[in-house]
C-alpha positions as CSV (number, residue, x, y, z in Angstrom):
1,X,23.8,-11.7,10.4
2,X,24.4,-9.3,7.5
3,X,27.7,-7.3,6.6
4,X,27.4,-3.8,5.7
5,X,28.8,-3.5,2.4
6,X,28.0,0.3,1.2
7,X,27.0,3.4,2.5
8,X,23.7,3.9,0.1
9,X,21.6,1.7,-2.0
10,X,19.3,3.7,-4.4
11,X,16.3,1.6,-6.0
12,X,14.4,3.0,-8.9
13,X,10.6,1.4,-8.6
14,X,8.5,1.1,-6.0
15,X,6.5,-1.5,-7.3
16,X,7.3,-5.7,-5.9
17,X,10.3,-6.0,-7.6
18,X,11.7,-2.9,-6.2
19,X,10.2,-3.2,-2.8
20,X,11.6,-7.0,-3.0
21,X,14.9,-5.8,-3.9
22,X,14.9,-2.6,-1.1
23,X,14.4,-5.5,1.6
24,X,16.8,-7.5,0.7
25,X,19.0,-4.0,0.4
26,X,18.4,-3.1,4.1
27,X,20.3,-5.6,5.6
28,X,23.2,-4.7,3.8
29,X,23.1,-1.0,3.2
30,X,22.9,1.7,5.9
31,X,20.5,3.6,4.1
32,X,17.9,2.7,1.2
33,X,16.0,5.2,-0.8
34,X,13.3,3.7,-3.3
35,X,12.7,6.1,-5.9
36,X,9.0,6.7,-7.5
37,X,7.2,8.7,-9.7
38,X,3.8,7.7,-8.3
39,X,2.6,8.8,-4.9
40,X,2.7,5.7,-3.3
41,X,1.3,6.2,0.0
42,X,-1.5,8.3,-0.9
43,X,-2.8,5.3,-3.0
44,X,-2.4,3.1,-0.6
45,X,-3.9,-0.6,-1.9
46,X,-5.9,1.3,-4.6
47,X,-4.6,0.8,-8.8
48,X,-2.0,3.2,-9.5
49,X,-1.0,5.0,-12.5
50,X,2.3,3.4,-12.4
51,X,1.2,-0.4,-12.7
52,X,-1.8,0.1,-15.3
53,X,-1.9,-3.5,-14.9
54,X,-2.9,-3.6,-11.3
55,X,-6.9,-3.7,-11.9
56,X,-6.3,-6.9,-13.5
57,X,-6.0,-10.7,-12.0
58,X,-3.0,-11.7,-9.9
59,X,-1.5,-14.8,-8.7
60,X,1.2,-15.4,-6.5
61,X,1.9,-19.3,-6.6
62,X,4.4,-22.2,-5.8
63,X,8.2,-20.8,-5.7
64,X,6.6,-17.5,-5.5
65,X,5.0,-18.0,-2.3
66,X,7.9,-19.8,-0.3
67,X,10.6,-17.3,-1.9
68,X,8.5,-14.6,-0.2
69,X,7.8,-16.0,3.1
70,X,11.8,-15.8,3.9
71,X,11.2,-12.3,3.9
72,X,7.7,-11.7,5.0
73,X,6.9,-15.1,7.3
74,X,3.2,-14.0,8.3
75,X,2.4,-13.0,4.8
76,X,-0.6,-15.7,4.3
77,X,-1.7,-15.3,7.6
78,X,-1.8,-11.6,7.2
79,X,-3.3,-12.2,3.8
80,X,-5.9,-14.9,5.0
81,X,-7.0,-12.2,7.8
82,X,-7.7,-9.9,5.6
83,X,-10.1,-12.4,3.9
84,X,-7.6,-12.5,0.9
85,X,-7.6,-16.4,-1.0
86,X,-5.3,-18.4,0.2
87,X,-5.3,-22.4,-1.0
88,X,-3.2,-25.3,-2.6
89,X,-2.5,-24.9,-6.3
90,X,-3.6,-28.1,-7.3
91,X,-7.2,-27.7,-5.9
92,X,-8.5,-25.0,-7.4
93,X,-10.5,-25.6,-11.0
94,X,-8.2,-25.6,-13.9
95,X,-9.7,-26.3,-17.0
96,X,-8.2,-27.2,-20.7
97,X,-9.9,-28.0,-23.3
98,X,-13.1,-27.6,-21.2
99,X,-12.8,-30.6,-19.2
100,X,-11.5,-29.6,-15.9
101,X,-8.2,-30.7,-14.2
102,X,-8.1,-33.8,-11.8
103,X,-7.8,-31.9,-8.4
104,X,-4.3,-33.0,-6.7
105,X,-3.2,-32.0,-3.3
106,X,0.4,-30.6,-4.4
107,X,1.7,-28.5,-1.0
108,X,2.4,-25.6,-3.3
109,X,0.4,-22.5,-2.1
110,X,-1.5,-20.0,-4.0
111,X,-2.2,-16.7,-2.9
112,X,-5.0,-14.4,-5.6
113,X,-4.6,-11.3,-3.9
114,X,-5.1,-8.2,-6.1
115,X,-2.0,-6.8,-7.6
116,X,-2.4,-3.2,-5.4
117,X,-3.5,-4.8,-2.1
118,X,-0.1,-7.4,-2.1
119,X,1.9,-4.5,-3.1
120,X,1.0,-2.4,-0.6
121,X,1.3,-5.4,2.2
122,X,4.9,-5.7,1.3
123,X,5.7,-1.9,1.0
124,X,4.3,-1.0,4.4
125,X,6.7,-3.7,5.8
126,X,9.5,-2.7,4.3
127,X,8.9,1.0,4.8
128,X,8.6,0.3,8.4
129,X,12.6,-0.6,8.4
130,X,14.5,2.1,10.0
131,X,17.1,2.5,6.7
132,X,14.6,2.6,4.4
133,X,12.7,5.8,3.0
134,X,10.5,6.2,-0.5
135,X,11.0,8.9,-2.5
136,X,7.3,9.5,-4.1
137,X,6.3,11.8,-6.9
138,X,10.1,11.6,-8.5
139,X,11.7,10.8,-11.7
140,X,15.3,9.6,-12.5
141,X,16.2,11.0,-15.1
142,X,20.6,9.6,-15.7
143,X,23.0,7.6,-14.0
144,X,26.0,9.4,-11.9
145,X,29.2,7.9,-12.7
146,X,33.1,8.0,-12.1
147,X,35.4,10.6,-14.8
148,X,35.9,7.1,-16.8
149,X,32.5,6.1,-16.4
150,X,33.2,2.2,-15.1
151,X,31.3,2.4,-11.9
152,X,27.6,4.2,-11.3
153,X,27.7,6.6,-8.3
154,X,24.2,7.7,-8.4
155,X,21.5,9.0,-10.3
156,X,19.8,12.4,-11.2
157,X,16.3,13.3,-9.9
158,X,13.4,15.4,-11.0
159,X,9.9,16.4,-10.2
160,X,7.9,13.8,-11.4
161,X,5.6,16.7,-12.3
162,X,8.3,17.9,-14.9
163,X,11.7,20.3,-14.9
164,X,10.1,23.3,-14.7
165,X,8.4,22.0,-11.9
166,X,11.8,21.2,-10.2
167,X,15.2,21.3,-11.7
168,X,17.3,18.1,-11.7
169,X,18.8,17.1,-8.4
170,X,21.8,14.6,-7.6
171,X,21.9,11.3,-4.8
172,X,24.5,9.3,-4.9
173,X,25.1,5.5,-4.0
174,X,27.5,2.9,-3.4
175,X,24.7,0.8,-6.0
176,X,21.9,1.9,-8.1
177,X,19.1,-1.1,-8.7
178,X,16.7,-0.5,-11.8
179,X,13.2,-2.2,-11.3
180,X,11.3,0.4,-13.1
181,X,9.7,-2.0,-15.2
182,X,9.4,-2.4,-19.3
183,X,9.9,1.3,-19.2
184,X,13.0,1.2,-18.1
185,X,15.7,3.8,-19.4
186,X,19.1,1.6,-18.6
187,X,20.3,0.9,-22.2
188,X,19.8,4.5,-23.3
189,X,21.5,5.5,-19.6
190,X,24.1,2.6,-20.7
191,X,24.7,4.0,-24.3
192,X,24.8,7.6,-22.7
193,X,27.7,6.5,-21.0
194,X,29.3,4.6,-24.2
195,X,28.6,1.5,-23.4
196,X,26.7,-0.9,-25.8
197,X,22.4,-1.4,-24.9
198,X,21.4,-4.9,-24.0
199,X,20.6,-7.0,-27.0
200,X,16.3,-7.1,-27.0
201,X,14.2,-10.5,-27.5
202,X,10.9,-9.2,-28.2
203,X,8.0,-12.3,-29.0
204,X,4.2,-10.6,-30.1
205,X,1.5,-12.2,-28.6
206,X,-1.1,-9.5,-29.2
207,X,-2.7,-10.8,-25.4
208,X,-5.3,-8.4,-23.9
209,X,-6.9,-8.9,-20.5
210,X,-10.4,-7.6,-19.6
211,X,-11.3,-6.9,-16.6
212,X,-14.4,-6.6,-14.1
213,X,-15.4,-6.9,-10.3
214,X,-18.6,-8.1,-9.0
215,X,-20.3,-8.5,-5.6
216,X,-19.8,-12.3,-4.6
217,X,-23.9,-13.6,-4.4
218,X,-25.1,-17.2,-2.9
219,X,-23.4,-20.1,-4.6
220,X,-20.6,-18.5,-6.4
221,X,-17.5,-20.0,-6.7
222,X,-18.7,-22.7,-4.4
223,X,-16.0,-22.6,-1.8
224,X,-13.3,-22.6,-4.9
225,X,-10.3,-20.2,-4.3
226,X,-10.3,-19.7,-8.4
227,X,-11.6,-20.7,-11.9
228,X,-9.5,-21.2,-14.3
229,X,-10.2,-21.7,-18.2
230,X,-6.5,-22.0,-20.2
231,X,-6.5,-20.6,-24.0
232,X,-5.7,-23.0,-26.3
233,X,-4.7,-22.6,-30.1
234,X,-8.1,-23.7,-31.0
235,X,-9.7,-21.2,-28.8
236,X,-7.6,-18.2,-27.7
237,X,-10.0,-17.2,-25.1
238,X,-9.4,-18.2,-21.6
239,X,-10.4,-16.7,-18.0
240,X,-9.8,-16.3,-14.3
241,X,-12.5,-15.9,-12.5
242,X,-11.3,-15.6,-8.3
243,X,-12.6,-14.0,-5.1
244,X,-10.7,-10.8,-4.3
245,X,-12.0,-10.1,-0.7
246,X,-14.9,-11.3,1.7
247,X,-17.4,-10.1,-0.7
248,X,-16.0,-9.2,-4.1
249,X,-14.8,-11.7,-6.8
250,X,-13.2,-10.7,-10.1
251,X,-13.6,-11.9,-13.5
252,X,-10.3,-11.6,-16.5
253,X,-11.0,-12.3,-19.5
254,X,-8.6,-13.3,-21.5
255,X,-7.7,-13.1,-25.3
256,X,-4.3,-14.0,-27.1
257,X,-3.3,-13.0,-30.5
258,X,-5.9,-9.9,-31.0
259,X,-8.9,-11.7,-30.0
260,X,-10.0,-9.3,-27.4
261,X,-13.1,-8.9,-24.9
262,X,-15.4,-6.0,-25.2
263,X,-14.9,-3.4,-22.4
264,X,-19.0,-2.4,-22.8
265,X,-21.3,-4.2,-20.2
266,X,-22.9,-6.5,-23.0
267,X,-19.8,-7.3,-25.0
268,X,-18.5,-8.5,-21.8
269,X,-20.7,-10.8,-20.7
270,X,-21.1,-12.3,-24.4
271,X,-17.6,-13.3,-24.6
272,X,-17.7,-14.7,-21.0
273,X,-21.1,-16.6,-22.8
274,X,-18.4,-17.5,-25.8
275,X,-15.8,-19.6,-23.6
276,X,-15.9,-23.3,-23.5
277,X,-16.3,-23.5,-20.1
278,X,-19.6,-22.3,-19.1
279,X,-18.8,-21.7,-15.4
280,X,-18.0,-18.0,-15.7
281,X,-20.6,-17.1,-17.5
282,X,-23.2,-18.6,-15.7
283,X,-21.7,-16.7,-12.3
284,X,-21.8,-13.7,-13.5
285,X,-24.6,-13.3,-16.2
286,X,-27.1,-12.2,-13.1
287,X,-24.4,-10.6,-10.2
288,X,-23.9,-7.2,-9.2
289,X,-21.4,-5.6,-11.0
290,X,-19.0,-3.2,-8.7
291,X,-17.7,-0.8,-12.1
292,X,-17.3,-1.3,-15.5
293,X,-14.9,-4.0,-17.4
294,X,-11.3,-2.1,-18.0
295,X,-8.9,-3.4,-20.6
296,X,-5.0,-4.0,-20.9
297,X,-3.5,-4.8,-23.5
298,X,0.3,-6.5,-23.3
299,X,1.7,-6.5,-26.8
300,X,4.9,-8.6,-26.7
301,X,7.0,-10.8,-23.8
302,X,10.3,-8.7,-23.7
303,X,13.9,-10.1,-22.5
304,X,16.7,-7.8,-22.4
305,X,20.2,-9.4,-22.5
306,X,22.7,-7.5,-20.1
307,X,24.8,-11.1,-19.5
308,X,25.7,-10.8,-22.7
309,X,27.2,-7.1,-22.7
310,X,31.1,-7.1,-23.2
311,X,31.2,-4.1,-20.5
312,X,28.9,-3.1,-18.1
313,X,29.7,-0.3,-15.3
314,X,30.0,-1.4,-11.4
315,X,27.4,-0.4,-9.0
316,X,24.5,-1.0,-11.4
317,X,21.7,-4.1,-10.8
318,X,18.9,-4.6,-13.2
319,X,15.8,-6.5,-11.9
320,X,11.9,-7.4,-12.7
321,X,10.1,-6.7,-15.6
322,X,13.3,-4.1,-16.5
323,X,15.3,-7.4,-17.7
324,X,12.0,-9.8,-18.8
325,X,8.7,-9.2,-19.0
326,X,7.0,-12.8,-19.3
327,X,3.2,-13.1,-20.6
328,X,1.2,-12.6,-18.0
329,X,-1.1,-15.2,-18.5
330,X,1.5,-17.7,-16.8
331,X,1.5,-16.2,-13.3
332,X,5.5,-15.8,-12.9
333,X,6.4,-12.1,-13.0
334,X,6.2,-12.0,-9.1
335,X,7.9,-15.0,-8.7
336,X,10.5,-14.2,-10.9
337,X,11.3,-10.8,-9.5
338,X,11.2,-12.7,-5.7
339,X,14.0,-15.5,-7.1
340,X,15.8,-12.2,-8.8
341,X,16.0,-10.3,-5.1
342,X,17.1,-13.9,-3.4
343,X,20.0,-13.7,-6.0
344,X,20.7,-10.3,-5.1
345,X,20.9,-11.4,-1.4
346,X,23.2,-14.0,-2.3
347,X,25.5,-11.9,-3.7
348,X,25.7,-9.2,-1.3
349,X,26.2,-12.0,0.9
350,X,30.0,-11.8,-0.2
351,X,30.4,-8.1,-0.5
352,X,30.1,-5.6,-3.3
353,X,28.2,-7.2,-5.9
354,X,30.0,-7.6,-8.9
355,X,27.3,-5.9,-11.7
356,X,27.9,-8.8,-14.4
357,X,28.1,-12.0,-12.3
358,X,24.4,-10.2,-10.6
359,X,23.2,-9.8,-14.1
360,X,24.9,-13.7,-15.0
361,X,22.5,-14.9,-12.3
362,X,19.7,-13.3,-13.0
363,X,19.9,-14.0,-16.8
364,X,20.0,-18.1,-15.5
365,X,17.0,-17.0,-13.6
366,X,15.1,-15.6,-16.4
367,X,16.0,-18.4,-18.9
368,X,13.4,-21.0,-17.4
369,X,10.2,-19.2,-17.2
370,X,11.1,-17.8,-20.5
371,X,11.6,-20.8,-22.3
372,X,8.3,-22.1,-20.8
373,X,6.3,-19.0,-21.7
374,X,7.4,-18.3,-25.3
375,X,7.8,-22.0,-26.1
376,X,4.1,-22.5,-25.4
377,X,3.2,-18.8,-27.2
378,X,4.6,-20.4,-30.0
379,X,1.6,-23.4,-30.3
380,X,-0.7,-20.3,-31.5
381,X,0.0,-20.2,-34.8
382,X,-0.5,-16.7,-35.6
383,X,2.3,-15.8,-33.1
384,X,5.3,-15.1,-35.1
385,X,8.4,-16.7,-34.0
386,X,11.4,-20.0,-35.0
387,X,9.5,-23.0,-34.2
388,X,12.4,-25.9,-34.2
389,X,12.2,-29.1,-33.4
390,X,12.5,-29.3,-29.8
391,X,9.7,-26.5,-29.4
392,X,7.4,-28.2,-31.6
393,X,8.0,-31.6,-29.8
394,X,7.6,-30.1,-26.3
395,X,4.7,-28.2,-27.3
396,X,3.6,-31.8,-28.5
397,X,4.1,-33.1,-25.3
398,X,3.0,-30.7,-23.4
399,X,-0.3,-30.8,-24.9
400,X,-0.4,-34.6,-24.3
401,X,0.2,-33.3,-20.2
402,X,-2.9,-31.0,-20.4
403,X,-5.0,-33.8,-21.6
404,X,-3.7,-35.7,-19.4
405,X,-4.2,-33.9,-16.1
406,X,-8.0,-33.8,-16.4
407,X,-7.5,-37.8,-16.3
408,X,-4.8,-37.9,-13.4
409,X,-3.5,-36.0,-10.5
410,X,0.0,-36.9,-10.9
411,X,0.0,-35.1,-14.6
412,X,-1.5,-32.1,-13.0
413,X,0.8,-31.6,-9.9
414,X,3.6,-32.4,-12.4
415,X,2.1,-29.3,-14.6
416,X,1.5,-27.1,-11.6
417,X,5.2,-27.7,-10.4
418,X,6.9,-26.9,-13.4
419,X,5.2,-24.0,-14.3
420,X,5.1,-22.7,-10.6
421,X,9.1,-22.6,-11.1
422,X,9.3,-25.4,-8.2
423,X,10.7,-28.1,-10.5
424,X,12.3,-27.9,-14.2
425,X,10.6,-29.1,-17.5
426,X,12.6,-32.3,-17.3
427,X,10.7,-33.1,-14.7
428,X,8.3,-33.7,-17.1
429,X,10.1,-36.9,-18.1
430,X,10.1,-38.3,-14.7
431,X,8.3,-42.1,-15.9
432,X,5.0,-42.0,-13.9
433,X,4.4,-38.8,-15.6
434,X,5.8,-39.7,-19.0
435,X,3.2,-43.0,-17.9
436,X,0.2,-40.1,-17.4
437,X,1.1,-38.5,-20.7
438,X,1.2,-41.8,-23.0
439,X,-2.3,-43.3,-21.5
440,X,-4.7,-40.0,-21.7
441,X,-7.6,-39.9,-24.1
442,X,-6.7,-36.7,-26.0
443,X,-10.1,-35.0,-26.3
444,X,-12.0,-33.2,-29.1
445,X,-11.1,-29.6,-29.6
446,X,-14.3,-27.0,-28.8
447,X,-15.3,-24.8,-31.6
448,X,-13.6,-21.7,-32.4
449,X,-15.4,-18.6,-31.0
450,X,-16.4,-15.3,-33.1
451,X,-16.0,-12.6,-31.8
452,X,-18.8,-11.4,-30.1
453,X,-19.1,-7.9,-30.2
454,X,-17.7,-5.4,-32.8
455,X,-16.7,-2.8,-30.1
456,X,-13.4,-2.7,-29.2
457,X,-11.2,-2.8,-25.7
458,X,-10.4,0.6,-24.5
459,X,-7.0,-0.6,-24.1
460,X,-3.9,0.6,-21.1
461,X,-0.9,0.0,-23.0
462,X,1.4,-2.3,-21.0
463,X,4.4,-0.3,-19.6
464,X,5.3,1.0,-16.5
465,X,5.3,4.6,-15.1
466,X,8.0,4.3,-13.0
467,X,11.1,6.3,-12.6
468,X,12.8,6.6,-15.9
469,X,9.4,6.1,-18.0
């Protein structure tokens, strides 16, 4: 049973890390107010200007699945209900190098929900708690805080639709939680209050993802949950090609380092034509389309360093994409803002939380997921970045793994575990999968692909709208 530890909890972002972090809140709070700019329930499970990324593929997977079900213990049964895929990692049709993945029954669930229909699932439970309330259509705008400024006591509000709209209100708390996103305004709040901004880690990628729904005919996808066909320095394209509903599948395509799909009709379909694997393409070519492709683009994986501030003022928790935005292409925003709100939970456990042991945890979090992701970024050559030793070795290896899992199970549960956040990349060295590694038959590279249209994404810059933006 929980322990009331403060008065108010104020949470800036509705979006999952936010509505992770306002349920884990409840139980300790008398009140929680989740603060938005967007007007949440009028969209309902429909893309929101707030998360411009919501058109595109999800995946909730491994850790990510079992760190929500503590919370939300009929979520794949709810999901599988509403004819949302629901099936084990290791069986769906991963492919590298265009040879596909030995299938490998691994326990680890996946659920490929669209971004706005999960989102909404979760923030219609937790708005049906009795101490918790949203706050749509408003901006913060500062951080409240004592004459010496060493704890946060609320923040100032405003009419998303502007200050002349509205002038600037007040609402305090006993604990202010950012998840507003890559947006977020905490280090210039933090410098407005004299304290230092959070040293930035900022790796370019140049990633875009392309994106289009179609009307699921006879045949397609066969019974699979998902297709999908990993980038690779040779060939930067990849794609994820899932259903999305009982009759509606969507199609992401992929491209790192400024190699982009088309957003027009034909461009699309002749860089689907341009992947190695010719599954998607051959889907697609002759289905129904249900609206044109849409683009995002996400420039740069983003880690902001509050551990290592000196100072930091009480009363203040930093979560989500706010503190590390990974590349997308790897699945583990979701699960990394579920582990962040378990921390959180953790903490309150023992009272007050203490603002830089929270952000301490977090940071330990965060480390994993982005070793894995900017490690691996960093076998493109054209992404800038230090390549030592160890990274170039592990990139090595890992490489050796991917070859390896479209010969043997083991290698690709071993893959699908460590990158699902269940087990660490040492895990990796574990001897039958050091055994799997050493005995594959590395396979020729496929051909480079040129690009296939000259037209250009019409491009969302990655970002989020939420309070603070």
């Amino acid at each position: 049973m929980s322990t009331r530890v403060g008065d108010r909890a104020v949470v800036l972002g509705g979006s999952i890390a936010g509505t992770l972090a306002a349920r884990v809140l409840s139980g300790f709070y008398r009140e929680v107010v989740v603060v938005d700019r967007d007007g949440l329930a009028a969209s309902g499970d429909r893309p929101r200007r707030g998360v411009p990324h919501g058109v595109q593929a999800h995946g909730l997977h491994a850790r990510g699945c079992q760190a929500l079900l503590r919370w939300f213990p009929d979520l794949l049964d709810d999901m599988r209900l509403a004819d949302m895929p629901v099936g084990d990692l290791g069986e769906q049709r991963w492919y590298f190098h265009a040879r596909p993945f030995r299938p490998a029954r691994t326990g680890l669930m996946s659920l490929t929900a669209p971004r706005p229909v999960l989102e909404h699932y979760l923030r219609t439970a937790v708005a049906a708690l009795p101490n918790v309330t949203y706050r749509e259509l408003t901006d913060a705008c500062g951080l409240m805080a004592t004459p010496d400024r060493t704890r946060v006591t609320g923040v100032r509000l405003r009419s998303a639709a502007g200050p002349d709209v509205d002038p600037a209100t007040e609402l305090g708390a006993d604990l202010v939680v950012d998840a507003t996103g890559r947006g977020s305004r905490t280090p210039v709040w933090l410098h407005d209050l004299g304290y230092q901004r959070p040293t930035e880690q900022r790796q370019s990628i140049g990633l875009a993802y392309t994106t289009r729904l179609y009307r699921i005919g006879p045949g397609m996808l066969d019974g699979t949950q998902f297709v999908n066909s990993l980038a690779t320095p040779e060939c930067p394209r990849g794609a994820f090609f899932g259903r999305a509903g009982r009759d509606t599948c969507i199609v992401s395509l992929t491209g790192m380092v400024g190699d982009h799909a088309p957003t027009d009709p034909d461009g699309f379909l002749a860089f689907a034509r341009s992947l190695p694997v010719p599954d998607v393409h051959q889907q697609i070519h002759g289905a129904e389309p249900l609206g044109d492709p849409v683009a995002f683009t996400f420039p740069a994986s983003v880690r902001r360093h509050y551990e290592r501030l000196r100072r930091m003022p009480e009363r203040l928790v930093v979560l989500g994409d706010a503190v590390c935005s990974l590349n997308p292409n790897y699945s583990q925003g979701m699960t990394v803002a579920a582990l962040e709100a378990a921390a959180l939970h953790r903490h309150l456990r023992r009272g007050v939380p203490d603002s830089r042991a929270v952000m301490r945890h977090i940071a330990r979090i965060v480390a994993v997921p982005w070793y894995l992701s900017t490690s691996r970024d960093l076998a493109f050559p054209q992404v800038p970045g230090r390549r030592t030793a160890v990274v170039r070795a592990g990139n090595a290896y890992a490489t050796r793994l991917h070859h390896a899992a479209t010969e043997d199970p083991r290698a690709t549960e071993a893959l699908l575990r460590v990158a699902g956040l269940v087990d660490r990349p040492t895990a990796f060295l574990r001897p039958n999968v050091v055994a799997a590694a050493l005995t594959c038959r590395p396979t020729t590279s496929p051909p480079v692909p040129r690009q296939p249209s000259p037209a250009r994404p019409r491009e969302e810059p990655a970002g989020s709208h939420a309070p603070g933006k």
